[in-house]
C-alpha positions as CSV (number, residue, x, y, z in Angstrom):
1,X,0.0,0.0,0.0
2,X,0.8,3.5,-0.2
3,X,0.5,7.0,-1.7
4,X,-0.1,6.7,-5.2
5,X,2.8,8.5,-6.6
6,X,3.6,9.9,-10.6
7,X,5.8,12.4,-11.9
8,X,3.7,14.2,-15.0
9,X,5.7,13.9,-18.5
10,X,6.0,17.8,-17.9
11,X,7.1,17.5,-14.2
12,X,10.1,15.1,-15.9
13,X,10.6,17.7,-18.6
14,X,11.4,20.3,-16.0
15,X,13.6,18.0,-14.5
16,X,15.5,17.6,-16.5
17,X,16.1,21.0,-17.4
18,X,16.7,21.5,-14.3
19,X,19.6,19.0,-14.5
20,X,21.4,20.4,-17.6
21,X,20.9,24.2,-15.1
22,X,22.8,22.2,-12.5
23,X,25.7,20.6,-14.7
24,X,26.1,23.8,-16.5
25,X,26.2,26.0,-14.0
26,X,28.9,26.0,-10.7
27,X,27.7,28.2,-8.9
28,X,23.8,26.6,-8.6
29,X,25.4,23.2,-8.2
30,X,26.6,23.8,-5.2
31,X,24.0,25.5,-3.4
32,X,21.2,24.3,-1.4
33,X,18.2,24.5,-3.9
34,X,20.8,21.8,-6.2
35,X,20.4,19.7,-3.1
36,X,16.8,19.8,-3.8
37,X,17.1,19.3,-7.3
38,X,19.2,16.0,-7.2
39,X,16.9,15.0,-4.3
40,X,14.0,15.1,-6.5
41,X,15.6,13.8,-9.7
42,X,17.0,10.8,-7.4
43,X,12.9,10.4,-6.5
44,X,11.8,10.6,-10.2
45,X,14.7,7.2,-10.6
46,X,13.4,5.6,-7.5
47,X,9.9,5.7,-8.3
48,X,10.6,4.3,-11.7
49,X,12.6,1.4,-10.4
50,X,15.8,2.6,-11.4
51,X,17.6,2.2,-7.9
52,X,21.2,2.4,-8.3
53,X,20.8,5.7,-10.0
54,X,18.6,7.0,-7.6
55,X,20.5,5.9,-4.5
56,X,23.3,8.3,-6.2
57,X,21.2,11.1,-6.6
58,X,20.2,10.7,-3.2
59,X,23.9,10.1,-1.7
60,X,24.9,13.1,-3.6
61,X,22.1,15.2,-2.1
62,X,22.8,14.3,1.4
63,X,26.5,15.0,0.8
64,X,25.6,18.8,0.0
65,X,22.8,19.2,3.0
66,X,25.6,17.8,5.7
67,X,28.2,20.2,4.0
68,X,25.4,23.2,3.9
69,X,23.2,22.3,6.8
70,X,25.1,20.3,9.2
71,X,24.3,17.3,10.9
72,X,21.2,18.3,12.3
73,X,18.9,19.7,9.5
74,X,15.4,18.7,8.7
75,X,16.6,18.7,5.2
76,X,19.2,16.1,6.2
77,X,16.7,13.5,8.0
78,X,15.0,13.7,4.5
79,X,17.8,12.5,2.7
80,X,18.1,9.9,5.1
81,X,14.6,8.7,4.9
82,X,14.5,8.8,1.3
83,X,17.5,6.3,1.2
84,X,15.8,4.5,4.0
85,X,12.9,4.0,2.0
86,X,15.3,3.4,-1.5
87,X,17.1,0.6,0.7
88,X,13.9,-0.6,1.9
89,X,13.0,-1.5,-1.8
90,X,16.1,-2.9,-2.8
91,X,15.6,-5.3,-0.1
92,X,18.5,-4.0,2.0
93,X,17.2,-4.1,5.5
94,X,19.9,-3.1,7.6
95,X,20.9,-0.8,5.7
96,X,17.3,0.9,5.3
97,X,16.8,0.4,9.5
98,X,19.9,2.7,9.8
99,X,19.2,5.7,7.3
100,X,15.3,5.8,8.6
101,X,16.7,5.6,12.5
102,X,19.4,8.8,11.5
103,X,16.0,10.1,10.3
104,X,13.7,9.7,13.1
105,X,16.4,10.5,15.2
106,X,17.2,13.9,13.7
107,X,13.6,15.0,13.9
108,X,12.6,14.0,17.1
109,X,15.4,16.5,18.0
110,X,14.5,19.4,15.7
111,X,11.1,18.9,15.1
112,X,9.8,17.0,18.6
113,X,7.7,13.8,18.8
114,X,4.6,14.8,17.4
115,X,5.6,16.1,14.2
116,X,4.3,14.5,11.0
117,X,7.8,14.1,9.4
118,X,8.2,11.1,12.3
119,X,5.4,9.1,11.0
120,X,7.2,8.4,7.7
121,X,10.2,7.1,9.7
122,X,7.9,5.1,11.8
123,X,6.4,3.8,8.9
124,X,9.7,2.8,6.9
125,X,11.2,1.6,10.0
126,X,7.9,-0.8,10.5
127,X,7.7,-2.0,7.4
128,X,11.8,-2.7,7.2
129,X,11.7,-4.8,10.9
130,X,8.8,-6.9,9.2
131,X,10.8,-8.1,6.3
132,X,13.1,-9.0,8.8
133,X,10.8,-11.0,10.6
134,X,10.7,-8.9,13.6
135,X,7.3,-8.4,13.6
136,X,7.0,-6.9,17.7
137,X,9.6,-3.9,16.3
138,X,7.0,-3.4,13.3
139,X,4.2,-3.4,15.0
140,X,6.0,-1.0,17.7
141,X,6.9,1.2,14.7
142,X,3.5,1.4,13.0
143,X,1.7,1.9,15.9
144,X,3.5,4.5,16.3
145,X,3.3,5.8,12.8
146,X,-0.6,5.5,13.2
147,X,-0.9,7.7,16.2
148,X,0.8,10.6,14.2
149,X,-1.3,10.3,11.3
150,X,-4.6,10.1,13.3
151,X,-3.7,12.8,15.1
152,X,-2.8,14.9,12.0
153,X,-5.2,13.8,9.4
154,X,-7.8,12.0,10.8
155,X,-9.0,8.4,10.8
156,X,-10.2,7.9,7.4
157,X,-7.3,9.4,5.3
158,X,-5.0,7.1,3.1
159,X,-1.8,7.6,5.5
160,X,-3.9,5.9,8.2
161,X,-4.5,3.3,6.0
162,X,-1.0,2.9,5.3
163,X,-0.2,2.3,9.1
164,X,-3.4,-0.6,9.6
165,X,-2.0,-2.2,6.6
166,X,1.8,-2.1,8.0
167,X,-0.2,-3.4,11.2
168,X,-2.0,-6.2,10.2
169,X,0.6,-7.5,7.5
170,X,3.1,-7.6,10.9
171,X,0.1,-9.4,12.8
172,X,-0.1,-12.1,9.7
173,X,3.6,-12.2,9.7
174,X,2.9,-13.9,13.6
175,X,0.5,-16.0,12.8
176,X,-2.6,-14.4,14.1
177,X,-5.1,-13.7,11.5
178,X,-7.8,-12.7,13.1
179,X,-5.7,-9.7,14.0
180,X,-4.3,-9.3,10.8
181,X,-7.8,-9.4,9.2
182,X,-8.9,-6.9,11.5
183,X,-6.5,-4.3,10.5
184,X,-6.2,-5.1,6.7
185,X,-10.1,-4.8,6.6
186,X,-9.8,-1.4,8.5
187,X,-7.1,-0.3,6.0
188,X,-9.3,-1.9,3.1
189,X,-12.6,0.2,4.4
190,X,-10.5,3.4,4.6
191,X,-9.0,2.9,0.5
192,X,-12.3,1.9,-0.7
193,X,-14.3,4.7,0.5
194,X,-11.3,7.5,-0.1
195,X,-9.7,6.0,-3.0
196,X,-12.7,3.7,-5.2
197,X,-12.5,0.0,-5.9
198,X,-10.2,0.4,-9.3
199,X,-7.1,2.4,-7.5
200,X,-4.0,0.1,-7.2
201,X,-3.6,0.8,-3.3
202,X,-7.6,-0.4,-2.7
203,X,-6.7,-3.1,-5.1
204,X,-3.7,-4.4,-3.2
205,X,-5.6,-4.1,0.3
206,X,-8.6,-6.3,-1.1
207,X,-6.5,-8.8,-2.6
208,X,-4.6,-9.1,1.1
209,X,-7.5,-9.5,2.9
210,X,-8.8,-12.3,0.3
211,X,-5.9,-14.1,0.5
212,X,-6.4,-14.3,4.6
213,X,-7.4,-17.6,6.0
């Protein structure tokens, strides 16, 4: 499950531009809005499957926030989340559990414990420890996850969904399906109504829950 994310042909167009602006031009290569840039050009690869080029889009970004921002920056925790979430896909667990915790651990600094930015670490971090087959840690992480986004966008929003699918797929993970049908059906509910029966993410959930015992 997830956000249903595209990049519009003109969103890559501009992208692109933006990338011959950035290797023709010193001076905006090495400032912060070329951090951006290659952050969001490393998305566009990521979201398109093409991982190695994203992760170094993503690595260069981070390279220019700690040398601009320091340490410390919101900016930086995003880089870090973004290649917890690229590690995450390439099936790199550890490696995806240690970007997202330098995430989580930046904001709950900067931004404190309630801040939305935390439930995407959360989520990462939840769905990483489950592929792992440390389903208590998920469950700890997406619970934790869903208390943000309850709090910040209500119960029946797509991000909530998110976190009750993380939920029940760690409950199936130990064996208890009653639990796990519980919470896929709650993420299901939520999709269906906000999202229809023919979008990818309401889809996935209702195949999930079929496929429960």
């Amino acid at each position: 499950m997830g956000q249903s994310l595209a990049f519009s042909s003109m969103k890559q167009i501009l992208l692109i531009l933006a990338a011959m602006v950035l290797v023709g031009c010193g001076t905006i290569q090495k400032g912060p809005h070329a951090a951006t840039m290659y952050n969001d050009i490393g998305t566009d690869h990521h979201l398109k499957g093409e991982f190695e080029k994203a992760l170094e889009l993503y690595q260069k970004s981070l390279n220019m926030r700690l040398k601009l921002l320091g340490s410390n920056h919101p900016d930086v925790a995003s880089s870090y989340a973004n290649l917890g979430a690229l590690y995450k896909d390439k099936g790199e667990y550890n490696k995806a559990v240690e970007c997202s915790l330098k995430a989580l651990a930046i904001n709950l600094k900067e931004l404190g414990p309630e801040h939305p930015n935390l439930s995407v670490s959360y989520h990462n971090l939840g769905l990483a420890y489950k592929e792992m087959d440390q389903y208590d840690k998920s469950l700890e992480y997406h619970h934790k996850a869903l208390a943000i986004d309850l709090k910040k966008h209500g119960p029946n929003h797509p991000f909530v969904a998110d976190s009750y699918g993380g939920i029940g797929s760690a409950w199936r993970g130990k064996k208890d399906m009653a639990k796990a049908k519980e919470f896929i059906g709650k993420a299901y509910a939520i999709l269906l109504k906000q999202l229809g029966p023919n979008h990818s993410d309401t889809k996935k959930a209702k195949e999930e829950l079929n496929a429960l015992p």
